[in-house]
C-alpha positions as CSV (number, residue, x, y, z in Angstrom):
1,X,-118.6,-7.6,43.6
2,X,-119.4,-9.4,46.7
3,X,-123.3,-8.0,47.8
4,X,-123.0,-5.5,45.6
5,X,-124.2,-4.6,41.7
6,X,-121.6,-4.6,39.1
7,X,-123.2,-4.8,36.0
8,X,-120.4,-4.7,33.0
9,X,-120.7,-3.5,29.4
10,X,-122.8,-6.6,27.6
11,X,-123.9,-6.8,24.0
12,X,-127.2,-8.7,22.9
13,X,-127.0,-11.5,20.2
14,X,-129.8,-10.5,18.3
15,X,-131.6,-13.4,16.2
16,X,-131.1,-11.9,12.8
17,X,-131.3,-15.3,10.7
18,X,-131.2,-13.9,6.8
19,X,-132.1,-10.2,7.7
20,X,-130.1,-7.2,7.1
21,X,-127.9,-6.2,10.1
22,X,-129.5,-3.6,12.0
23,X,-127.4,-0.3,11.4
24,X,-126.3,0.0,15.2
25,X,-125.3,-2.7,17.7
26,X,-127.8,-3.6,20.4
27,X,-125.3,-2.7,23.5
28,X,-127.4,-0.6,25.9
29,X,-125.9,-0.9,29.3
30,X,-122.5,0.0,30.4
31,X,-120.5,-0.5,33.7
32,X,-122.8,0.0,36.4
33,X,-121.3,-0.4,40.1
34,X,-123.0,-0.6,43.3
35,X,-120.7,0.0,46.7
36,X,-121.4,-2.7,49.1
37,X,-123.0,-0.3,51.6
38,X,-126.6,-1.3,52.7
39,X,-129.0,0.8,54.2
40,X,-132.7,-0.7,55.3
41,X,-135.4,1.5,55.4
42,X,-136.4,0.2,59.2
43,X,-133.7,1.3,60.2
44,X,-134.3,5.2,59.3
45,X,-137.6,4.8,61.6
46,X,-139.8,3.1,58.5
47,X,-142.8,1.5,60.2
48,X,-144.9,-0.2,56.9
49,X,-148.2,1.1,58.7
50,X,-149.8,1.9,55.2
51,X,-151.2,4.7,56.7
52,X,-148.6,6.9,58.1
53,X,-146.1,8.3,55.7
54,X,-142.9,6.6,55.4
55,X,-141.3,9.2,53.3
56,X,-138.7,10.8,55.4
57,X,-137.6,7.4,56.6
58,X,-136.7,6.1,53.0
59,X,-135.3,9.5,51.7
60,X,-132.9,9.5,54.6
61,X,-131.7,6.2,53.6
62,X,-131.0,7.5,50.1
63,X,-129.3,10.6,50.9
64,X,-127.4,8.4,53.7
65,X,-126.4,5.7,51.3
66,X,-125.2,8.2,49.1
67,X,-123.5,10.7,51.6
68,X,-121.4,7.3,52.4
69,X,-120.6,6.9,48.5
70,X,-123.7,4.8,47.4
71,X,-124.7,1.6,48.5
72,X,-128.0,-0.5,48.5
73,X,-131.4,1.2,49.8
74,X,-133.2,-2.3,51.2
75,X,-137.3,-2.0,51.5
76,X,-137.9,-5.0,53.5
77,X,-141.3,-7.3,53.2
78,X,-144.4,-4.8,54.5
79,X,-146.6,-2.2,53.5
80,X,-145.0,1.2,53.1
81,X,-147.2,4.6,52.4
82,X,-144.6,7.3,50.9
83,X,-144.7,10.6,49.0
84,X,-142.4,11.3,45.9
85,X,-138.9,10.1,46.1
86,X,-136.0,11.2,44.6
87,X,-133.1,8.7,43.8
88,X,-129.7,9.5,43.5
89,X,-126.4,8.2,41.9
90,X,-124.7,5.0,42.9
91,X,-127.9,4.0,44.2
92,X,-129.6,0.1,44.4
93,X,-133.2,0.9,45.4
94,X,-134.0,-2.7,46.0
95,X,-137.9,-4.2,47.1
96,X,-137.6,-7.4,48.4
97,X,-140.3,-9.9,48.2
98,X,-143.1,-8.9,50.0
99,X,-142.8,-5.7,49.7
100,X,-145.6,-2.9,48.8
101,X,-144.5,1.0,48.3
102,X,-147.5,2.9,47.9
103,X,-147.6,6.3,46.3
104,X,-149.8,8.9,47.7
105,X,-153.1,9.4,46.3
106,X,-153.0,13.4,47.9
107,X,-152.5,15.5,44.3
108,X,-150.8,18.3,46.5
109,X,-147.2,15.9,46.7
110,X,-146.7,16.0,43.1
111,X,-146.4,19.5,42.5
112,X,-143.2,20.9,42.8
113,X,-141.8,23.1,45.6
114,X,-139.1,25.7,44.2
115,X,-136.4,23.6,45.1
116,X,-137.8,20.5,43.5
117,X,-138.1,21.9,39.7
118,X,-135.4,20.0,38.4
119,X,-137.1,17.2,38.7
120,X,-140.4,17.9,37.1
121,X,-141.3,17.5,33.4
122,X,-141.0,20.9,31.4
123,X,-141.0,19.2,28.0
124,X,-143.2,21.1,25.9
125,X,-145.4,18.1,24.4
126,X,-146.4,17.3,27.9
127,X,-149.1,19.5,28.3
128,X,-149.1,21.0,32.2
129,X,-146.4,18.3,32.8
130,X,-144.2,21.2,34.2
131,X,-146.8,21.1,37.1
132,X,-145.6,17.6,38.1
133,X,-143.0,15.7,39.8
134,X,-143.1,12.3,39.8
135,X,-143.5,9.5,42.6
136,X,-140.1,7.9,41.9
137,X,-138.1,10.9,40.3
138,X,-134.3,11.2,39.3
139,X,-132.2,13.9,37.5
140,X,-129.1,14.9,36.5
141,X,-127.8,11.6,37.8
142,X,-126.3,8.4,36.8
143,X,-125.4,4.4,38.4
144,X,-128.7,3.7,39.4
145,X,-130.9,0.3,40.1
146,X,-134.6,-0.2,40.6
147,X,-134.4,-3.6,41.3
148,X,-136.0,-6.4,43.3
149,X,-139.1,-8.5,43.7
150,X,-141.1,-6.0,45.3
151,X,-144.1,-3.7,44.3
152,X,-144.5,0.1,42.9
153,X,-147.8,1.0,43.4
154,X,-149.2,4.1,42.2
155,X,-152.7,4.1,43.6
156,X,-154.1,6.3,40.6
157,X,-157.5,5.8,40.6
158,X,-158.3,8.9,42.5
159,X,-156.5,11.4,40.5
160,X,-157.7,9.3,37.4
161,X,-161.4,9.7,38.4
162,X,-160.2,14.1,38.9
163,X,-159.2,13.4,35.0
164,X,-163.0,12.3,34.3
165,X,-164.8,14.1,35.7
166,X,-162.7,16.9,34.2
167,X,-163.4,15.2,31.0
168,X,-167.2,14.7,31.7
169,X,-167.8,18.5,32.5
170,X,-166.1,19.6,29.5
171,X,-167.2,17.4,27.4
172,X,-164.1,16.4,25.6
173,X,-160.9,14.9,26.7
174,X,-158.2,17.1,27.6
175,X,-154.3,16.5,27.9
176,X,-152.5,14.1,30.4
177,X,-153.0,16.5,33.5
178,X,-151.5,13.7,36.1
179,X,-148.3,12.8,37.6
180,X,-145.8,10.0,36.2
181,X,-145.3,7.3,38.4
182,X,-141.0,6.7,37.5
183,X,-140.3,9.9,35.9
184,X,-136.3,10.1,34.7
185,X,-134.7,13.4,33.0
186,X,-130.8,13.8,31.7
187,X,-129.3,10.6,33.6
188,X,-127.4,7.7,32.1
189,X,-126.8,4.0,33.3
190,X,-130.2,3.5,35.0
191,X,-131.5,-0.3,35.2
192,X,-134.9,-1.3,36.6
193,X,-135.1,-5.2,36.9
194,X,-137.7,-7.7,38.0
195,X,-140.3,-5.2,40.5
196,X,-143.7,-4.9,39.6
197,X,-145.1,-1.4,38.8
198,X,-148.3,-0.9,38.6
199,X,-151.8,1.4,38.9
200,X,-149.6,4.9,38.0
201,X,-151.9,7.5,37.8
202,X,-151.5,8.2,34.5
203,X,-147.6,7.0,32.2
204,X,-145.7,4.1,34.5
205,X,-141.9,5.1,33.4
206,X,-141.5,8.4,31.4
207,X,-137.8,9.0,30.9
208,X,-136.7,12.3,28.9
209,X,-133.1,12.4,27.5
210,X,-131.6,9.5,29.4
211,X,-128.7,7.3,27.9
212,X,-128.1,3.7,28.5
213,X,-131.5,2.7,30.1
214,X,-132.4,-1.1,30.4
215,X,-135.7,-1.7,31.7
216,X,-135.6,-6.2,32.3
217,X,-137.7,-9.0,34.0
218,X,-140.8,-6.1,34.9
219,X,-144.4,-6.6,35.5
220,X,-146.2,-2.7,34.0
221,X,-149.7,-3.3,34.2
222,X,-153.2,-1.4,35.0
223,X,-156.6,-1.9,34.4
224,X,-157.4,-2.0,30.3
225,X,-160.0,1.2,31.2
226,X,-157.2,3.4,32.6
227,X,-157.0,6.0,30.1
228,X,-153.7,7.5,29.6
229,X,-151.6,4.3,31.7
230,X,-148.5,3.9,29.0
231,X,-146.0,1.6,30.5
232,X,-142.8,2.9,28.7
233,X,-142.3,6.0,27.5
234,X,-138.5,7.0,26.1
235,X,-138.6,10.5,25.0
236,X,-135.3,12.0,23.6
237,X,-133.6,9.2,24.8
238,X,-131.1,6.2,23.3
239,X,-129.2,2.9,23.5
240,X,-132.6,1.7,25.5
241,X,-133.6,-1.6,26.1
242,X,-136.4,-4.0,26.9
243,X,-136.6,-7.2,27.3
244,X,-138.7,-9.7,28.8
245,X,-141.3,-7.5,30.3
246,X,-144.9,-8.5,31.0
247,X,-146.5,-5.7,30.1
248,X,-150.7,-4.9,30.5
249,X,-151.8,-1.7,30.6
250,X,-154.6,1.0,29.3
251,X,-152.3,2.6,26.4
252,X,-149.0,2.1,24.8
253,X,-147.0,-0.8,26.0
254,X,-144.0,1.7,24.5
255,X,-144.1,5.0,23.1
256,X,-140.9,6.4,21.6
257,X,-140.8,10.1,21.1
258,X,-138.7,12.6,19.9
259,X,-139.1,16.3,19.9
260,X,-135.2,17.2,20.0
261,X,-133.0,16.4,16.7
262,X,-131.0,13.4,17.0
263,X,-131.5,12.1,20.3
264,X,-133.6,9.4,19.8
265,X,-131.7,6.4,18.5
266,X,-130.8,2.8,19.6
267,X,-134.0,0.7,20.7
268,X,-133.7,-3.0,21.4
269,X,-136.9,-4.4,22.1
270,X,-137.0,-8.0,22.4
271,X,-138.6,-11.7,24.4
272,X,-141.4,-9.1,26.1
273,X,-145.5,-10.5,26.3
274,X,-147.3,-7.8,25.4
275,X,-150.7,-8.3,26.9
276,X,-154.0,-5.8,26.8
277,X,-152.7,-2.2,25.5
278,X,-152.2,-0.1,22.5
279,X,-148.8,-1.5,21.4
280,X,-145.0,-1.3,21.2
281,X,-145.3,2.5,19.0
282,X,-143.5,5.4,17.6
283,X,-144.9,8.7,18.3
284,X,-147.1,10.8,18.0
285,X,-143.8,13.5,18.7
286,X,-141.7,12.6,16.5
287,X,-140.3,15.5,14.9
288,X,-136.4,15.4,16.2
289,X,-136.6,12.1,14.0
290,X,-136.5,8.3,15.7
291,X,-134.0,6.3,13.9
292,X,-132.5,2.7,14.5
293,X,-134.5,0.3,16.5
294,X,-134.5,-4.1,16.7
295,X,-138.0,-5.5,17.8
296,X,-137.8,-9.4,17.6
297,X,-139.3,-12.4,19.6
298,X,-142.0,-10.5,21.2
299,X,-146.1,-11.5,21.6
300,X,-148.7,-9.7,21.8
301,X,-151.7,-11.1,23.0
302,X,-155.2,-9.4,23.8
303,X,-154.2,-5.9,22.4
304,X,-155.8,-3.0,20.5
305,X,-152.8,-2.2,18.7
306,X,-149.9,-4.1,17.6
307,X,-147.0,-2.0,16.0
308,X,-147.5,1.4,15.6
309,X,-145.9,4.3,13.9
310,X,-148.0,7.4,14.3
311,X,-147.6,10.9,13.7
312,X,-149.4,14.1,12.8
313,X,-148.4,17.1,10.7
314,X,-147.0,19.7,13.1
315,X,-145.4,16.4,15.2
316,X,-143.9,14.5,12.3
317,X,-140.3,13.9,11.6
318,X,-138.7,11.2,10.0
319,X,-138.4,8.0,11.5
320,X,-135.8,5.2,9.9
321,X,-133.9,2.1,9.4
322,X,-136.6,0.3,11.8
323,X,-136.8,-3.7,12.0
324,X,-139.6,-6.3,13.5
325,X,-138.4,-10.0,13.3
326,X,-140.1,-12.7,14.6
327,X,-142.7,-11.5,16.2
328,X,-146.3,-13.1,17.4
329,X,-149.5,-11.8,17.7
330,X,-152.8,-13.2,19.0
331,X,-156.0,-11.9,19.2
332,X,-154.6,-8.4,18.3
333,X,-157.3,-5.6,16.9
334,X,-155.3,-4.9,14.6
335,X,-151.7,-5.5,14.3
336,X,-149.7,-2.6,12.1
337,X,-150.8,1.1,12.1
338,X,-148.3,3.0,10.5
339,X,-149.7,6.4,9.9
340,X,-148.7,10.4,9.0
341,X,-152.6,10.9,10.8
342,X,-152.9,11.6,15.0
343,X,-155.8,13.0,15.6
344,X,-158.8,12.4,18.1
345,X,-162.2,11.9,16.6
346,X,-165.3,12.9,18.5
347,X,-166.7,11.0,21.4
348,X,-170.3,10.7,20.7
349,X,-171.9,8.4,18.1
350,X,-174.1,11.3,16.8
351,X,-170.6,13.4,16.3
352,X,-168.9,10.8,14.8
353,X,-170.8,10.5,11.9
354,X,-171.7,14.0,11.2
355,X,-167.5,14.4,11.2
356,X,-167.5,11.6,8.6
357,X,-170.4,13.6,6.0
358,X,-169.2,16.8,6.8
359,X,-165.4,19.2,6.8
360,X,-162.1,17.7,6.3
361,X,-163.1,14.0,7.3
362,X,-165.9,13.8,5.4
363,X,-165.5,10.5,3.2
364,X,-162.5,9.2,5.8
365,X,-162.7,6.8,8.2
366,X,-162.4,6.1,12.4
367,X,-159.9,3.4,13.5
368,X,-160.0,3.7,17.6
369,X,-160.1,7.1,18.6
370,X,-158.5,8.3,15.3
371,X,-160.2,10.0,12.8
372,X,-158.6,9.9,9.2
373,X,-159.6,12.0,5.8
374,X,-160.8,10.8,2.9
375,X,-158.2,9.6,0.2
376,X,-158.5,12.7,-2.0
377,X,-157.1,14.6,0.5
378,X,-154.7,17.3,-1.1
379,X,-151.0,18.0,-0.8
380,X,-149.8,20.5,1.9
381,X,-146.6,21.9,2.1
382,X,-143.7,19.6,3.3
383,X,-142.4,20.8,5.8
384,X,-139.1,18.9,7.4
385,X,-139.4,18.2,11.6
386,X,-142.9,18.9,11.2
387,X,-144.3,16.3,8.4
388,X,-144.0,12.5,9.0
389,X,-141.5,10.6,6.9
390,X,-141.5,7.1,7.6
391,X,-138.2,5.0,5.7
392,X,-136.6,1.8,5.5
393,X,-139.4,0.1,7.9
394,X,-139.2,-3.5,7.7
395,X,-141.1,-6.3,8.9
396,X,-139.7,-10.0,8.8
397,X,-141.0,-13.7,10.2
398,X,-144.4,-11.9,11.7
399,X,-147.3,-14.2,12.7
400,X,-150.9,-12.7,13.0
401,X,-153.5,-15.2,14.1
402,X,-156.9,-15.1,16.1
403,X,-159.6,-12.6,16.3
404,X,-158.1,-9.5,14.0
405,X,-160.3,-6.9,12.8
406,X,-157.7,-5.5,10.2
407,X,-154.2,-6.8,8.4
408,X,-153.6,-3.3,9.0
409,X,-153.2,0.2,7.5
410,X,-150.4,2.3,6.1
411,X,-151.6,5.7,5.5
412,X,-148.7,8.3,4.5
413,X,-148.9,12.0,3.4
414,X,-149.8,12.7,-0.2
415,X,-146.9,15.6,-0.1
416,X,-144.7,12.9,1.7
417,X,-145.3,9.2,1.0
418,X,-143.6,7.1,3.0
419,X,-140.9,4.6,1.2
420,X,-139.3,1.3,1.5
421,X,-141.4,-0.3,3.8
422,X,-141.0,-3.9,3.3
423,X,-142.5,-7.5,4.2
424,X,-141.0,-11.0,4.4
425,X,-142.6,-14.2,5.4
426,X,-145.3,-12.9,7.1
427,X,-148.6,-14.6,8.0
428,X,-152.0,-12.7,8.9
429,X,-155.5,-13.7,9.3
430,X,-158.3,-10.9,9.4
431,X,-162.1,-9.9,9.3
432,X,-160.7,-7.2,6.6
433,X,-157.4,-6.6,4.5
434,X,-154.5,-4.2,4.8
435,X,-155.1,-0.5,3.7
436,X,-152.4,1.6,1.8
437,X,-152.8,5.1,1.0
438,X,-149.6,7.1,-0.1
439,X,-146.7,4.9,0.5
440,X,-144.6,2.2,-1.3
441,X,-144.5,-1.1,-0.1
442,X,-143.1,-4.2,-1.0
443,X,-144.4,-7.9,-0.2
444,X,-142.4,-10.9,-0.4
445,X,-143.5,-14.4,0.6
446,X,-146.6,-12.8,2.4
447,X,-150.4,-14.4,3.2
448,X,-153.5,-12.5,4.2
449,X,-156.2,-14.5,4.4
450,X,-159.1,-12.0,4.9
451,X,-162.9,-13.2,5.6
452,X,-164.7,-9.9,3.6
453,X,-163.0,-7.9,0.7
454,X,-159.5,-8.0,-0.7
455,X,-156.4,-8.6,0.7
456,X,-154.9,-5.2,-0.2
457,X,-157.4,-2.6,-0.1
458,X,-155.3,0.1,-2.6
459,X,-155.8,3.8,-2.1
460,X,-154.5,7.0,-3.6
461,X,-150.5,6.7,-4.0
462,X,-149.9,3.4,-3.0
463,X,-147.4,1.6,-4.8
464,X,-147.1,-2.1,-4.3
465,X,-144.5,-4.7,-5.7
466,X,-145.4,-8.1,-4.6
């Protein structure tokens, strides 16, 4: 289509080699078409002072693009200052080069008015989320494009610095009590290719119950000491995919979540550079189940976290037929966590260890901001959509080399071990080996070369067949 977006049905040839098929097929992203119409922000009276609000200019070329049957929204080169947006179907929100869209710092935009609520997060695992809107918002829509060379900035520091010295005065840290910078609910056919986003206040994309999502070509990033800054977030949501992203940030790099049964299903997650962060994970919510995902050909480089699967009692769920091939990591803290434990350990150095001697954690163990019990820890009831069940995880071709801390851990339930988590070919080096508590796991053609200790470090219920 002739300066327009058509974007046909297209299928990924994943690099399987030997590996088992993947019990889905990567095809995220169906017909998408853009009319021809174009409408530049200039010309709905946008003036790129970075200082005067430029909101009502680019919402009117929105609603006019779309009154006229869609088209393509055109943000020129310049500095533009805006309040939140709200995109709508059949819509190519495009940022040339050179251009900068700045979100307000003012907390007062992101609440909702009374005719805004659709668009605000009222998911129960977001704590006070249904107090938010976000600074690029769409609902209840479908056919849209983020697309472009351009820049998304969120300006977060200030209501980041609110969040701490909230934190400070309380002297814990409390929920995520800060608008989403791309915030998507109950759409379908969205891309978002080649901008930059970056600085959100607190998650970059959040998208809750969205279907055929590919997010391509990106730039996420914020500072490493922005708490909170997750890049991707996919709640509820399926046939998603990400591929060659550059993503740095102060939390996940992805975090798939699941609170509703059955909706979460169909990740493709491949050729991305994972930079400073907290990994491509599952969880914590992940009690409506996560099932069928392909991670291959990405590296991480610089990170806390690698791969994660995490998950609490009360959050768990089961979470299934999951495959990493091919993957690279350098310099990674350490590289697998998959564990049936979420919980935040104390913040002081004095509280820390008094948790380890004393309660429920006394004998266990801190990795991050996790605190874990002891291995003697007993049974509780299983309960199903509460207690995490991971199964069929598989790892395959995975390279760990650099400054690693730990091969990793794998720390299941004793009322629910996890099962059939398997590795092939892989490669680590370490300070200290990989910990297994209450799971089965199987190693084939697999080195850890660890500096102190053992390889394995066995705990209660593991089971291992090398």
């Amino acid at each position: 289509m002739k300066n327009g977006l058509s974007i046909g049905l297209f299928s990924l040839t994943a690099s399987f080699g030997v590996f088992a098929s993947p019990s889905f097929s990567p095809v995220t992203l169906e017909k998408l078409n853009i009319p021809n119409k174009q409408c530049n922000v200039r010309d709905y009276g946008a003036e790129a002072t970075g200082i005067w609000y430029d909101t009502k200019a680019f919402q009117a070329a929105i609603d006019d693009c779309v009154q006229k049957g869609g088209g393509k929204v055109i943000v020129p080169e310049g500095y533009y200052l805006s309040e939140p947006l709200f995109l709508k179907s059949n819509i190519e929100f495009h940022l040339e080069k050179g251009a900068v869209l700045q979100a307000s710092a003012e907390e007062s935009a992101y609440h909702p008015t009374e005719k805004q609520q659709k668009w605000s997060s009222s998911a129960k695992s977001l704590p006070l989320a249904e107090q938010w809107i976000g600074f690029i918002n769409i609902a209840e829509e479908k056919n849209i494009a983020i697309t472009g060379e351009g820049i998304i900035d969120g300006q977060g520091s200030t209501l980041l610095e609110k969040y701490r010295a909230e934190t400070r005065k309380a002297g814990k840290k409390g929920p995520t009590n800060r608008p989403r910078l791309l915030l998507f609910k109950d759409a379908n056919n969205i891309l978002i290719e080649g901008v930059t986003i970056q600085n959100s206040p607190s998650f970059h994309i959040v998208f809750k119950n969205v279907e055929d999502i590919t997010i391509n070509k990106t730039t996420i990033s914020a500072p490493a000491w922005w708490q909170n800054t997750d890049a991707i977030d996919p709640m509820n949501s399926r046939r998603v995919s990400i591929t060659k992203n550059n993503i740095s940030v102060g939390d996940d790099h992805v975090a798939i979540k699941a609170t509703e049964n059955n909706l979460s299903h169909d990740f493709y997650i491949a050729d991305n550079n994972f930079m400073l962060g907290r990994g491509l994970s599952i969880g914590s919510e992940t009690n409506g189940g996560v099932s069928n995902l392909l991670a291959e050909n990405n590296t991480f480089t610089d990170a806390m976290y690698g791969i994660r699967i995490k998950s609490p009692r009360g959050k768990g769920g089961e979470v299934k037929d999951i495959q990493y091939n091919n993957n690279t990591m350098i310099n990674v803290k350490t590289p697998i966590v998959l564990s049936a434990y979420y919980k935040g350990g104390p913040t002081t150095k004095d509280a820390r260890i008094k948790a380890l001697q004393e309660g429920e954690f006394a004998g266990g163990f801190m990795l991050g901001d996790q605190i874990y019990p002891a291995d003697n820890e007993q049974p509780k009831e299983y309960k199903e959509h509460e207690t995490p069940y991971f199964n069929n995880i598989s790892f395959n071709n995975l390279t760990v080399k650099g400054k690693t801390n730990y091969a990793g851990f794998i720390i299941g339930t004793p009322e629910k071990p996890f099962d059939n988590i398997k590795f092939s070919n892989i490669n680590i080096e370490s300070e200290l080996g990989f910990k297994i508590r209450n799971a089965s796991v199987e190693f084939s053609k697999t080195t850890i070369k660890v500096k102190k200790g053992t390889d394995i470090i066995k705990e209660k219920g593991s089971k291992i067949t090398k």
